[in-house]
Backbone bond lengths (Angstrom), bond angles and torsions (degrees), N, CA, C in turn:
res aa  C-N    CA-C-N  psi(-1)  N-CA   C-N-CA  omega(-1)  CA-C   N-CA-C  phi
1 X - - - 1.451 - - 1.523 108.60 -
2 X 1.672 105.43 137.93 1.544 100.51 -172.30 1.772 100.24 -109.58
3 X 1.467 128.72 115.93 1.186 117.52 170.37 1.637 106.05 -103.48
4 X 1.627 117.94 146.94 1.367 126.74 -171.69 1.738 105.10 -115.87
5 X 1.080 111.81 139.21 1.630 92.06 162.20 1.580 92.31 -125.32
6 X 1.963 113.97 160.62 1.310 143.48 164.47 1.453 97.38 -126.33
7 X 1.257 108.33 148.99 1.406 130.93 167.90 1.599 100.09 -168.27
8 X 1.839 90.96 -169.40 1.660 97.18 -156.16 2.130 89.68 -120.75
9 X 1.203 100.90 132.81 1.477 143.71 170.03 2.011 104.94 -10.27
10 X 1.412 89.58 -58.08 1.578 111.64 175.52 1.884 107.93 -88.11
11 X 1.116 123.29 18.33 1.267 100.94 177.91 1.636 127.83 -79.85
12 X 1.144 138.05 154.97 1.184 151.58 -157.58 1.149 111.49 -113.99
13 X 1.469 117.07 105.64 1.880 113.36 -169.01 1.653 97.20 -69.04
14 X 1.189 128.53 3.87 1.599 108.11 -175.49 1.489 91.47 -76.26
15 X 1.157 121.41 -30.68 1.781 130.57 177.46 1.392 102.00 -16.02
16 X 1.272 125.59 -78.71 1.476 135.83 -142.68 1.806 93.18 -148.90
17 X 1.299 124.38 149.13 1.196 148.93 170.65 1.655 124.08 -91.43
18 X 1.187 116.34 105.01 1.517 131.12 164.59 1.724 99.99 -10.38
19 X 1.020 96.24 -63.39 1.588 98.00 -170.37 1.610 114.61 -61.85
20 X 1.347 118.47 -48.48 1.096 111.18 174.91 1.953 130.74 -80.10
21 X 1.661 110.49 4.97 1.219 126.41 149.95 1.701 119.96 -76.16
22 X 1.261 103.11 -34.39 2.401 123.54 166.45 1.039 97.24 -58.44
23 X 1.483 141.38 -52.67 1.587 140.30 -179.48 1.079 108.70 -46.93
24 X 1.574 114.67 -61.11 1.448 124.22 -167.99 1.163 103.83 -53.40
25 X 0.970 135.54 -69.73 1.783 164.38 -148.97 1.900 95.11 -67.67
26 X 0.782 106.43 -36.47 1.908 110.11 -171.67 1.568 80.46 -83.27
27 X 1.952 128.33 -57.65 1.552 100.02 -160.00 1.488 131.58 -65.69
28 X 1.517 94.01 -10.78 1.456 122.73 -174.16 1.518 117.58 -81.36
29 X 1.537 111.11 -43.09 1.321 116.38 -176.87 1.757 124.43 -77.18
30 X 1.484 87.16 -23.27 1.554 90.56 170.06 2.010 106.74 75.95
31 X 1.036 137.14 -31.38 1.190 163.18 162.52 2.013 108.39 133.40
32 X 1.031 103.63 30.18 1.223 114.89 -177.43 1.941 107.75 -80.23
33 X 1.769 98.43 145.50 1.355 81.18 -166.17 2.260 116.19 -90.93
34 X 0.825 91.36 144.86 1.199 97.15 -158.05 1.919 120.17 -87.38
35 X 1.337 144.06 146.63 0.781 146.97 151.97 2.234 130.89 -106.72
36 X 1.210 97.85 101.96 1.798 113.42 -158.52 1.581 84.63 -71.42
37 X 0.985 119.50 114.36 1.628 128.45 152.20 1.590 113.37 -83.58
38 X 1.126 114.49 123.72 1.548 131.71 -154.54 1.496 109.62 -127.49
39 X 0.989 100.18 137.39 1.667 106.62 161.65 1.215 132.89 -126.20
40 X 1.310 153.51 173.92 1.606 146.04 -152.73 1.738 101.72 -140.07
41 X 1.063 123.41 23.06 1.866 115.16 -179.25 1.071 127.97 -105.80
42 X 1.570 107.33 -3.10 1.577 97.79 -173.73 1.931 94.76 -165.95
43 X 1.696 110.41 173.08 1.302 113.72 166.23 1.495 116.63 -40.37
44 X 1.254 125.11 -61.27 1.133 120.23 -149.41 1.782 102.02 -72.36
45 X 1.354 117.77 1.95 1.576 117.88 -170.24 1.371 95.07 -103.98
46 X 1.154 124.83 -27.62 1.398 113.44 176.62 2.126 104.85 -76.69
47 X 1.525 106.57 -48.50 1.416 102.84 -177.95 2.034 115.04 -48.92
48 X 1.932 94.92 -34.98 1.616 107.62 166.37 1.769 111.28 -36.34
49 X 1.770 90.13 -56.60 1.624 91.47 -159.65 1.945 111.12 -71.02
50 X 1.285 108.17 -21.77 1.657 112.27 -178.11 1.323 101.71 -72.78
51 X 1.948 125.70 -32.59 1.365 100.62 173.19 1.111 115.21 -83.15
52 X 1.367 148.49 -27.83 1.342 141.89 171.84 1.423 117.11 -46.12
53 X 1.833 115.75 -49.70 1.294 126.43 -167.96 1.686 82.23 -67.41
54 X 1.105 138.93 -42.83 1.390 126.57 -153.12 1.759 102.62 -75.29
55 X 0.961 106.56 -55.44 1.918 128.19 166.11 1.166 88.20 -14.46
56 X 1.737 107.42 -74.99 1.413 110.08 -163.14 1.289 139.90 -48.57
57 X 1.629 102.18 -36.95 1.390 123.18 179.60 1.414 121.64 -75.41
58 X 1.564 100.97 -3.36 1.604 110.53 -159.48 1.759 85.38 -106.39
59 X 1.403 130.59 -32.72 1.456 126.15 -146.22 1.790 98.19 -149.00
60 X 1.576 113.57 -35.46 1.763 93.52 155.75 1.777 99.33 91.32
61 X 1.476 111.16 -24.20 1.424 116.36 -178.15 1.329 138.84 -94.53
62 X 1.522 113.26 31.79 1.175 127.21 -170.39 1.406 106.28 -159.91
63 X 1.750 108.48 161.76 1.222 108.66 -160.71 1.770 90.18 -129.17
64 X 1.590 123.57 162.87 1.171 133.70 -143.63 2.255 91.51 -122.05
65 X 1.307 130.07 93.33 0.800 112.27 -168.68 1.550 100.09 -130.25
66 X 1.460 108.11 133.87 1.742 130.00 -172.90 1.110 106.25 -84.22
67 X 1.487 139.03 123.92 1.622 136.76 -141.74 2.114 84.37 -142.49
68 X 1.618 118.64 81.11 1.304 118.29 177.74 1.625 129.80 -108.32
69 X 1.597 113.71 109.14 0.792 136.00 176.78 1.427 118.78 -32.62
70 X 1.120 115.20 -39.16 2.003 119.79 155.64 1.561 131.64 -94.79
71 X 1.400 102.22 137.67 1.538 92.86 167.06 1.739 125.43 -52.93
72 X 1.337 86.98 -48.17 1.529 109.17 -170.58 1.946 108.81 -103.10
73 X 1.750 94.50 86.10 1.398 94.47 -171.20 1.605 122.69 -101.17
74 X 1.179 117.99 165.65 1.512 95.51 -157.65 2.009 104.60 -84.24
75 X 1.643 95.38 -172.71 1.951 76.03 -163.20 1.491 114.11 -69.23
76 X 1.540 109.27 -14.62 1.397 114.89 -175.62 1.777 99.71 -52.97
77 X 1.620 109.94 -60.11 1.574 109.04 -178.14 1.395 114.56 -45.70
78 X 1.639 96.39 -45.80 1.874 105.89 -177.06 1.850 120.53 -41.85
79 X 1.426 93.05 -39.70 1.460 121.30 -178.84 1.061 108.47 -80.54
80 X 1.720 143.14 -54.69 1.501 133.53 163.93 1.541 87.07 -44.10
81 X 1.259 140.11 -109.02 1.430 152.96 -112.65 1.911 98.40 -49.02
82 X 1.372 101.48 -34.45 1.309 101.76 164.41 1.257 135.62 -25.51
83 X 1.329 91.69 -58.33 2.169 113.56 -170.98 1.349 96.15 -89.05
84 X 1.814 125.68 16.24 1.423 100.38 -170.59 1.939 96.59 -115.00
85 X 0.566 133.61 170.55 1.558 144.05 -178.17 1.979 112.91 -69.51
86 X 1.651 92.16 -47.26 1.669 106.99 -167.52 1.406 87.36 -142.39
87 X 1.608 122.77 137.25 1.430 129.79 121.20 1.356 112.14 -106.87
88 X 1.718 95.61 166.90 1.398 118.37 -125.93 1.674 87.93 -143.73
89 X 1.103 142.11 127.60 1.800 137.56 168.28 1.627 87.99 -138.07
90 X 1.366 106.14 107.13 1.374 121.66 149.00 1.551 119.30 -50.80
91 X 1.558 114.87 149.51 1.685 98.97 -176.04 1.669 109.49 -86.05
92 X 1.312 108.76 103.97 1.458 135.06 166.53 0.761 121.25 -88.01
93 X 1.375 135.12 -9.29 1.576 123.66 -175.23 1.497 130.32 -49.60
94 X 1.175 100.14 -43.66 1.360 111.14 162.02 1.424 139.42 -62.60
95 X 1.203 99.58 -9.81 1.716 112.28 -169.30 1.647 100.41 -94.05
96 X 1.212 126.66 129.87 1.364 128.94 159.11 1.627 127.12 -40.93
97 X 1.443 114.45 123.46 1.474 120.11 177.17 1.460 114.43 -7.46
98 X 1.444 91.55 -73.50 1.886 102.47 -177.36 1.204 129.76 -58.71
99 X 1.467 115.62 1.98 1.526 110.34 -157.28 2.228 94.80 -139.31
100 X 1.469 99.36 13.57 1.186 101.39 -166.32 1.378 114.84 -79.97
101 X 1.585 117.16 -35.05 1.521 153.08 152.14 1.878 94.92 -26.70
102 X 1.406 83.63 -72.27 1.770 78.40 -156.06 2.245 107.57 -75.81
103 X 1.228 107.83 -14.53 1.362 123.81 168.39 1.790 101.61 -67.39
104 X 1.305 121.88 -45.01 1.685 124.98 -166.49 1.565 94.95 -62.72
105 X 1.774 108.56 -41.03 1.613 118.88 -171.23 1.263 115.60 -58.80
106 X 0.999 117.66 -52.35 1.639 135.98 170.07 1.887 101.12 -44.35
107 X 1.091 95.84 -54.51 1.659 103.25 -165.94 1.339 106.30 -56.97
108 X 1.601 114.89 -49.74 1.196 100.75 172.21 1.230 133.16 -107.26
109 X 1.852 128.03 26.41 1.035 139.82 127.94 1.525 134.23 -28.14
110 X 1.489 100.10 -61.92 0.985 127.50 -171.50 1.656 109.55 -71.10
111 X 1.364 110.31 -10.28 1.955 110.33 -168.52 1.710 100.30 -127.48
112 X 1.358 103.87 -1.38 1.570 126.61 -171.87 1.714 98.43 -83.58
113 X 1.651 101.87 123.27 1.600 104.95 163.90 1.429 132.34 -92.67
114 X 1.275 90.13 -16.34 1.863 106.51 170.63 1.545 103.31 -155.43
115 X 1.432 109.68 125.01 1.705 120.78 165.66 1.682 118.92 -84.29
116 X 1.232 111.23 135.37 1.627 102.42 167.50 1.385 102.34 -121.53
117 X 1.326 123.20 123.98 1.269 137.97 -147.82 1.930 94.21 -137.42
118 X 1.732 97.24 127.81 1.361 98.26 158.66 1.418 97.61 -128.17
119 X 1.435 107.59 120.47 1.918 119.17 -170.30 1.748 79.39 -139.56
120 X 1.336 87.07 117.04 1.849 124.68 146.85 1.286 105.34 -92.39
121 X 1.544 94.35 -98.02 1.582 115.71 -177.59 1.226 94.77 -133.60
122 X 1.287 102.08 177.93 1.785 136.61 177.49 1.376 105.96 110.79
123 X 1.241 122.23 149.16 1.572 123.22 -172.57 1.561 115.41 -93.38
124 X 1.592 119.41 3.74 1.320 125.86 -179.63 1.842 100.64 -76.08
125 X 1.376 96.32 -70.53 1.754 112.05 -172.28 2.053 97.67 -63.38
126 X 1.232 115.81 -22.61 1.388 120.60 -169.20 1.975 81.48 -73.27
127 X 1.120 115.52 -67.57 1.359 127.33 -175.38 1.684 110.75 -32.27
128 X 1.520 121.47 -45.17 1.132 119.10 -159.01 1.423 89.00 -109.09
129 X 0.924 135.49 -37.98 2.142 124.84 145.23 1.290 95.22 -1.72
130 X 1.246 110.72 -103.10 1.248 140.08 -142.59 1.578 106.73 -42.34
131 X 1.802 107.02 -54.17 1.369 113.59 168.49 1.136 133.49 -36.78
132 X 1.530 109.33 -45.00 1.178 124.52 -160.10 2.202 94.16 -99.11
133 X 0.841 114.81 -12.71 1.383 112.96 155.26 1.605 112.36 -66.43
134 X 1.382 116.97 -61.63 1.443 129.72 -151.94 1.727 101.47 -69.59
135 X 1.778 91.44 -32.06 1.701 94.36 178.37 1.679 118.16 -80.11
136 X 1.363 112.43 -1.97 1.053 117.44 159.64 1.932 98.58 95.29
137 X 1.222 121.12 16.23 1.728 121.75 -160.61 1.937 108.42 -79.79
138 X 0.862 103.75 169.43 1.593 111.62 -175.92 1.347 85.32 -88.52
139 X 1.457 112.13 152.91 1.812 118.04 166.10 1.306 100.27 175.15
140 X 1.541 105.48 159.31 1.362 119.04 172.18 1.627 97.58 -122.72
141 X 1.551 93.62 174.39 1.579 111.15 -173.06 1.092 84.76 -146.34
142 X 1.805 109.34 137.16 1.635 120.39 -152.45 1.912 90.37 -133.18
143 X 1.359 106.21 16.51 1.461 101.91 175.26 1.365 103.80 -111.75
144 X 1.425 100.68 147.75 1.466 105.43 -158.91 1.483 99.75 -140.34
């Protein structure tokens, strides 16, 4: 099972609780073993990676994998991909700089079995909403 999370750049882990994203994730997984598709751009990808690492530590059955929109990522990504188990570069080459972000989203929308999504505002996570509506995907929205 592939779970993805999107959220927004500025988010605030006082938002929502580790623990109550582990709930979700156990009703969802069924005890099935899992693969966390991760990203490195903003708050809410690091709060992504503490519930997965926590998932993990709680159940041991899933693997931690960095899903990057560039070949050539900067060291901050270099440094997430580190703590992650697997990275992952979808074939982007072709896709323009600016549009590689929201092309990576799609990519792993589209291979994603459950999304955990914190969408307020911003038109990035609004963008991959929408997708992941139109594509018909399982997901929650953890903004409240």
């Amino acid at each position: 099972m592939i779970i993805s999370f999107f959220g927004h750049r500025d988010f605030l882990t006082s938002k929502v609780d580790v623990n109550d994203v582990i709930k979700i994730l156990e009703d969802v997984s069924n005890g099935d073993n899992i693969e966390f598709y991760l990203g490195c751009y903003g708050n809410f990808d690091y709060f992504a990676y503490d519930c997965a690492k926590a998932y993990r530590q709680k159940h041991g059955n899933c693997k931690l994998v960095f899903v990057t929109p560039y070949l050539q990522g900067s060291s901050r990504c270099k440094d997430f991909a580190k703590k992650c188990d697997e990275s992952i570069y979808p074939n982007l080459e072709k896709v323009p700089l600016n549009l590689a972000i929201l092309e990576r989203n799609k990519w792993v929308i589209d291979r994603s079995d459950f999304i955990v999504f914190y969408r307020s505002i911003g038109w990035g996570t609004a963008f991959a909403y929408d997708y992941a509506e139109r594509k018909k995907k399982k997901f929650v929205n953890l903004y409240k």
